[in-house]
N, C-alpha and C positions, 0 to 999 in steps of 0.2 A: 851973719847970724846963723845961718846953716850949715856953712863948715864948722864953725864953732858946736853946732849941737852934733853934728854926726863924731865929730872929736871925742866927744863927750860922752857919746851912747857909742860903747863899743859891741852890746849885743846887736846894732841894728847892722854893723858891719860882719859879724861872723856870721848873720843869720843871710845876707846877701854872699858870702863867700859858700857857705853851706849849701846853696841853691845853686851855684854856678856847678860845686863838686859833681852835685846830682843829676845835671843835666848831663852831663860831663858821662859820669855812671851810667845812665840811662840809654844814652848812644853807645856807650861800647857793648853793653847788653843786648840793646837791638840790634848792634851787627852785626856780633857775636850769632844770635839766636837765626839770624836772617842769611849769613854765611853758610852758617851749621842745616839752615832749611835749602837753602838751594843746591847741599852739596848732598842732602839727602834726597833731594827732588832729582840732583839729574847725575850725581855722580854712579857708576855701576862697581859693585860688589859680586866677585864669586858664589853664586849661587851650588850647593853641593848635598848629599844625601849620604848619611852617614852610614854607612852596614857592618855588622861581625862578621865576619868569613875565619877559613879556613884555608889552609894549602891540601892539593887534590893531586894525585895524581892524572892529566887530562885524557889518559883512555882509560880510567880506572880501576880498580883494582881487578885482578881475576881469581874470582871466585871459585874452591875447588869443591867440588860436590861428588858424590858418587849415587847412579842411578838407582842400585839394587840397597844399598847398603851392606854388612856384612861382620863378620868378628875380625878383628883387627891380627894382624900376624905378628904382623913387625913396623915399627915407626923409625923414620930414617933420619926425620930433619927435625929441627925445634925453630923457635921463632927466632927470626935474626940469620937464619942461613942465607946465603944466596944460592942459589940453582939453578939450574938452566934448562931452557928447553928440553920434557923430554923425561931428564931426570926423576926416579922413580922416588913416591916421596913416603909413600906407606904399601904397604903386602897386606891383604885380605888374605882369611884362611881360605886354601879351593877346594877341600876335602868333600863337600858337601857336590861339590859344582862338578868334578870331578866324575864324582859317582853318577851324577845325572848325564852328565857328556855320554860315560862310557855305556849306560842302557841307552838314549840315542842313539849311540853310531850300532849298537847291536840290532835292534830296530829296523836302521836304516839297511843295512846289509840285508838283513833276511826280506824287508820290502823289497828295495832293488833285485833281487833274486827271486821274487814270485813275480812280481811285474815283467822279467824279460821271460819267464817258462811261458806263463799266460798271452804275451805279444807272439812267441813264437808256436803257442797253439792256433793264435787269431788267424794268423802267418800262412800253417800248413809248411811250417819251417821243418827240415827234418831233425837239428837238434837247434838246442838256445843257445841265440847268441846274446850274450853277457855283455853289460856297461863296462869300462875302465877302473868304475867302482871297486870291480869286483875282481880287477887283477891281480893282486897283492895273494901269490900263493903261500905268505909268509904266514899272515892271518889265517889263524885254525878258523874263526866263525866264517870266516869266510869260506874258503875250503867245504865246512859244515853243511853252510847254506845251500853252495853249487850243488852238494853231493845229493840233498835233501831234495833238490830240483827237480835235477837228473830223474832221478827214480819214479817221481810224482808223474814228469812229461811221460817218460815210459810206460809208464802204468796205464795212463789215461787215452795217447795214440793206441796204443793196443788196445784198450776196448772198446773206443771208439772204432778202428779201424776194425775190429773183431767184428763190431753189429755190422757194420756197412759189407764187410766179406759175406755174413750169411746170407744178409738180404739179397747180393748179389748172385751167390750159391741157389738161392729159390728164383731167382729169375732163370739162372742158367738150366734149371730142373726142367722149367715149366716150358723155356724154350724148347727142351728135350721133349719134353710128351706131346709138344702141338706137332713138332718135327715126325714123331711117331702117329701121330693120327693124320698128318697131310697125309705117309706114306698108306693108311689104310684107306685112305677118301680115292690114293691115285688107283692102288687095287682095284679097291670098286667101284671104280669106274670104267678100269678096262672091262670087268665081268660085264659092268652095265651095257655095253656097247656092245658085249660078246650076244649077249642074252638080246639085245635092240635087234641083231643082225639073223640070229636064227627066228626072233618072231616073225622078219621080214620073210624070210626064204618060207617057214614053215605056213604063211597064211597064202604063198600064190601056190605050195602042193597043194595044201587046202581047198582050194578053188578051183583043182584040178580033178581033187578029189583022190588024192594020192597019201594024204596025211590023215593024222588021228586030231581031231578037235579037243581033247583032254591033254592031249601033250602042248598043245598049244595056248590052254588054259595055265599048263605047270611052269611053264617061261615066261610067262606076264606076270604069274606071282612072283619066283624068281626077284625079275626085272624089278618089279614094283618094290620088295622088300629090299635088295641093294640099293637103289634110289632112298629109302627110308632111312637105311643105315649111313649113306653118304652125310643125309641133312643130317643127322644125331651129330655123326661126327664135326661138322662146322660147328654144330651151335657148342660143341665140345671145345674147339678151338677157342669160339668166342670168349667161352666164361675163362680159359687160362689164361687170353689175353688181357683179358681183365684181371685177373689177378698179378698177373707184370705190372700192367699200368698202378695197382695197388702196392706192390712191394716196393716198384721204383717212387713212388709218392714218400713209403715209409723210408725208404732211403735218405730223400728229400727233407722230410722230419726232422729224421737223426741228426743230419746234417746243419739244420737249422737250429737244433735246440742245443748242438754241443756249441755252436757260435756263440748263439744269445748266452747261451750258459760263461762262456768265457768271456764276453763283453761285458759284461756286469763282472764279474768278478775281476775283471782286468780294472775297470770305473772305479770300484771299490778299493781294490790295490794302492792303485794310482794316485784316489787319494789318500788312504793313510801313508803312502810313502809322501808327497808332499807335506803333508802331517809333520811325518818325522825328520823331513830336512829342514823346515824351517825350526822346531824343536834342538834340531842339531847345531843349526845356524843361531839361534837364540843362546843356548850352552857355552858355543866355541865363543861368543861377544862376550858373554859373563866371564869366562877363562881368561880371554885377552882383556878383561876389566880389573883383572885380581891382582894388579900392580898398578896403582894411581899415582900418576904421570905429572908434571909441572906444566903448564900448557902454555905456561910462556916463561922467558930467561926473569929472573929478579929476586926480590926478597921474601922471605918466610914473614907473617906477618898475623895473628889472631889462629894460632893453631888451637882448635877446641878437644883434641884427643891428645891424650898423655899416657892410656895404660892400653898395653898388648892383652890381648882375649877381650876387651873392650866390644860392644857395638856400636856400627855407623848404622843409621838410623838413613832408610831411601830419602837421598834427596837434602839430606841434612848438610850443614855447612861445613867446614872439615879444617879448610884455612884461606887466606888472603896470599896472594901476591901480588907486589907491587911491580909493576915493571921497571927494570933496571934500567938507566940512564932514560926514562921516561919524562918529557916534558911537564912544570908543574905549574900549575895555576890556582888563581885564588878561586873556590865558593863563598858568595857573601849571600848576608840573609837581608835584602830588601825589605824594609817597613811597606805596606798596603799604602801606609798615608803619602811616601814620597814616589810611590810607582807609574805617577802622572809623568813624573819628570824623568825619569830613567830611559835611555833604550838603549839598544844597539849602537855599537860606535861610540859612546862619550868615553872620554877622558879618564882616567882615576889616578887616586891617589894611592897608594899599598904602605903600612906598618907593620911592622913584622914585632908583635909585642915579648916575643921569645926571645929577640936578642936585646941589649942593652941600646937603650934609647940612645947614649950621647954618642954610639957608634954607628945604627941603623939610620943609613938615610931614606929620603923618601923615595919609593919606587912607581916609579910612572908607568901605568899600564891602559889597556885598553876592556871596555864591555865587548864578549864577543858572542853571548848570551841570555838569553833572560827567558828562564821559564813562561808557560803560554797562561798558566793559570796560578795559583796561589798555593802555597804548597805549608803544610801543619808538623811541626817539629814534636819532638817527645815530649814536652810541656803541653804542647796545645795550641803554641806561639804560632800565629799567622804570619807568612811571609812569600815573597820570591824569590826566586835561586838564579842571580847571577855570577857568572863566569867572568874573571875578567884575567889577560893574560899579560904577563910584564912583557913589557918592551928590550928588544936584544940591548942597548946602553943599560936599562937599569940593573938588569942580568952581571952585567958586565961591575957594577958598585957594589955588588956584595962578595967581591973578592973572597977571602979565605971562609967567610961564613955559607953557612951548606943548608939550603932549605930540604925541610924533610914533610911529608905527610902527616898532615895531622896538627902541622902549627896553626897557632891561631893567626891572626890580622885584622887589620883594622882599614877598613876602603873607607875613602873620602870619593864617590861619587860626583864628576863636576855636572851640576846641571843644565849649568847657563851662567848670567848674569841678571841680577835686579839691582834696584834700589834699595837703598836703608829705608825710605818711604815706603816702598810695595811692600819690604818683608816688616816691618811694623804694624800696615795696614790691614795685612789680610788676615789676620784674627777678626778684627772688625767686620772685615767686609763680608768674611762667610759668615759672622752671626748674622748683621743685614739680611745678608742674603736669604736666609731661614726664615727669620721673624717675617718677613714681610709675607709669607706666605699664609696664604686665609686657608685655613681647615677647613 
């Protein structure tokens, strides 16, 4: 009776096959789903940080600038030359510079040349002796300057040595007159003695009673006034002594005030001649500046002057060179958001979007780099500058193709490994992480 009815009702038989299909369905979905969860829970995936970069030359470009600036003369090179060390790459006018040089070095000469008159016044030299400076009897201002010296020193020992002669001349006068009064003091003094000698005789006649007492009064006056005239005469001595010791002081004077007088004036010399050699030394740098030079061998590259009589503006940029056969590596611009994961040492990936995709392979390089803080591009874009430098094999796959500065790239940063789980999750997990925090 039962097989008979399920015979009979074939919906009740498809509706039992339909339920078997679905369990059927139901298992392969769950294993599916449950395969696909445990290969996301534990299988690992390349974790990587993606950056634009560029190709760099790695001791970078050398930048040519000129200190003073100047009007342009001559322009030798255009962009795209190579050059070498050295090589002269622009002429500044020196007309200007020139002119200044050549009052400098006139300057300099006629300082050098009062500095050695004035040292060999210090001196007590009897003529100047002259710097090396000042040997070139080719040079008229030179010559000039000596001759102009010469005269000056002459001039000034002579009347220097003129005062000090007289002074000396009034010493040797006065020596003369004391010399002439000692010999009047020794006169009278023999008198005095003469005159001592007949008081003595004429007071024992006296006593005798054989002499006149009035004659013997006239020889004590005598006596007495030569003795008077002797003292005049010392105190005579005195005061010309005194005037020696006077003229020799003014000697003294002279002598001190034509030093001091030249010591300052040599102090003074001494510095505007320094003055004028570093002015000189400033000149001859400008001069030797008036040919700008390549400071290293390589390419011409952002030349911003084009026309002669032109100005270079101090300081201003002028051109690039790249150094020839210089090692190159990537600049990439690090996002702020993947800088957790970045450092020194990882791995990378290099693209080289300049060349044709189905020929560029991938180039395996290294981070050997990473700026210390965050750095702001011409947009305003936030980022970090790392460096990363290809590996000698990958060097070695870009055979005939030629990296140049300034291509772009494209770095795959490796940063590790995670999950298909972790990196699904952690959108999640920083919102979590936020929301749960109480204001």
């Amino acid at each position: 009776m039962i097989e008979k009815t399920a015979v009979n009702n074939p919906s009740t038989v498809l509706h039992a096959n339909d339920r078997g299909i679905r369990n059927i369905g139901a298992a392969i979905v769950f294993a599916t789903f449950g395969v696909f969860g445990v290969w996301a829970f534990l299988a690992p995936m390349d974790s990587s940080a993606l950056a634009p970069g560029v190709v760099v030359v790695k001791s970078y470009r050398k930048t040519v600038q000129h200190l003073d600036g100047g009007i342009i003369a001559k322009i030798r090179v255009k962009d795209g030359d190579l050059v070498k060390e050295g090589q002269p790459l622009l002429l500044l006018d020196d007309t200007q510079i020139k002119a200044q040089l050549e009052i400098a070095r006139a300057q300099n000469i006629t300082l050098a040349a009062q500095v050695a008159r004035l040292r060999a016044e210090r001196d007590r030299l009897k003529q100047i002796d002259y710097p090396e400076l000042l040997d070139d009897a080719s040079d008229p201002r030179i010559t000039e300057a000596k001759l102009a010296e010469n005269n000056v020193f002459k001039s000034r020992i002579s009347a220097y040595e003129g005062q000090i002669a007289v002074l000396n001349q009034r010493v040797g006068q006065i020596n003369s007159k004391i010399n002439g009064l000692r010999g009047q003091i020794d006169s009278k003094k023999q008198l005095t003695a003469s005159y001592a000698e007949e008081i003595r005789d004429l007071k024992e006649l006296l006593a005798e009673g054989f002499a006149d007492k009035q004659r013997l009064r006239d020889l004590q006056r005598n006596h007495a006034i030569q003795s008077g005239e002797i003292a005049q005469l010392n105190a005579e001595i005195a005061t010309n002594q005194m005037l020696i010791s006077e003229t020799r002081l003014q000697i003294l004077q002279v002598q001190k005030q034509f030093q001091e007088e030249v010591a300052g004036k040599l102090s003074e010399a001494q510095g505007q001649l320094n003055d004028a050699q570093e002015r000189l030394a400033a000149n001859q740098d400008k001069l030797n500046r008036v040919v700008i030079k390549a400071p290293a061998s390589g390419m011409v590259l952002g030349l911003t002057v084009h026309n002669e009589n032109g100005v270079i503006s101090p300081g201003h940029p002028i051109l690039d060179i790249v150094p020839q056969d210089a090692e190159l590596i990537i600049e990439a611009q690090v996002s702020p958001m993947d800088i957790d994961r970045v450092a020194v040492g990882l791995q990378a990936e290099v693209r080289f979007s300049a060349f044709k995709q189905s020929k560029t392979p991938k180039m395996d390089g290294k981070v050997i780099h990473l700026s210390a803080d965050r750095l702001t591009d011409e947009q305003g874009n936030a980022y970090y500058q790392a460096r990363i430098e290809l590996t000698p094999d990958s060097r070695k796959k870009l055979g005939d193709m030629q990296l140049l500065p300034g291509m772009p790239a494209e770095v795959l940063i490796n940063t590790g490994e995670r999950t298909l789980f972790e990196y699904l999750a952690q959108p999640a997990t920083n919102f979590f992480a936020r929301s749960f925090i109480e204001d």
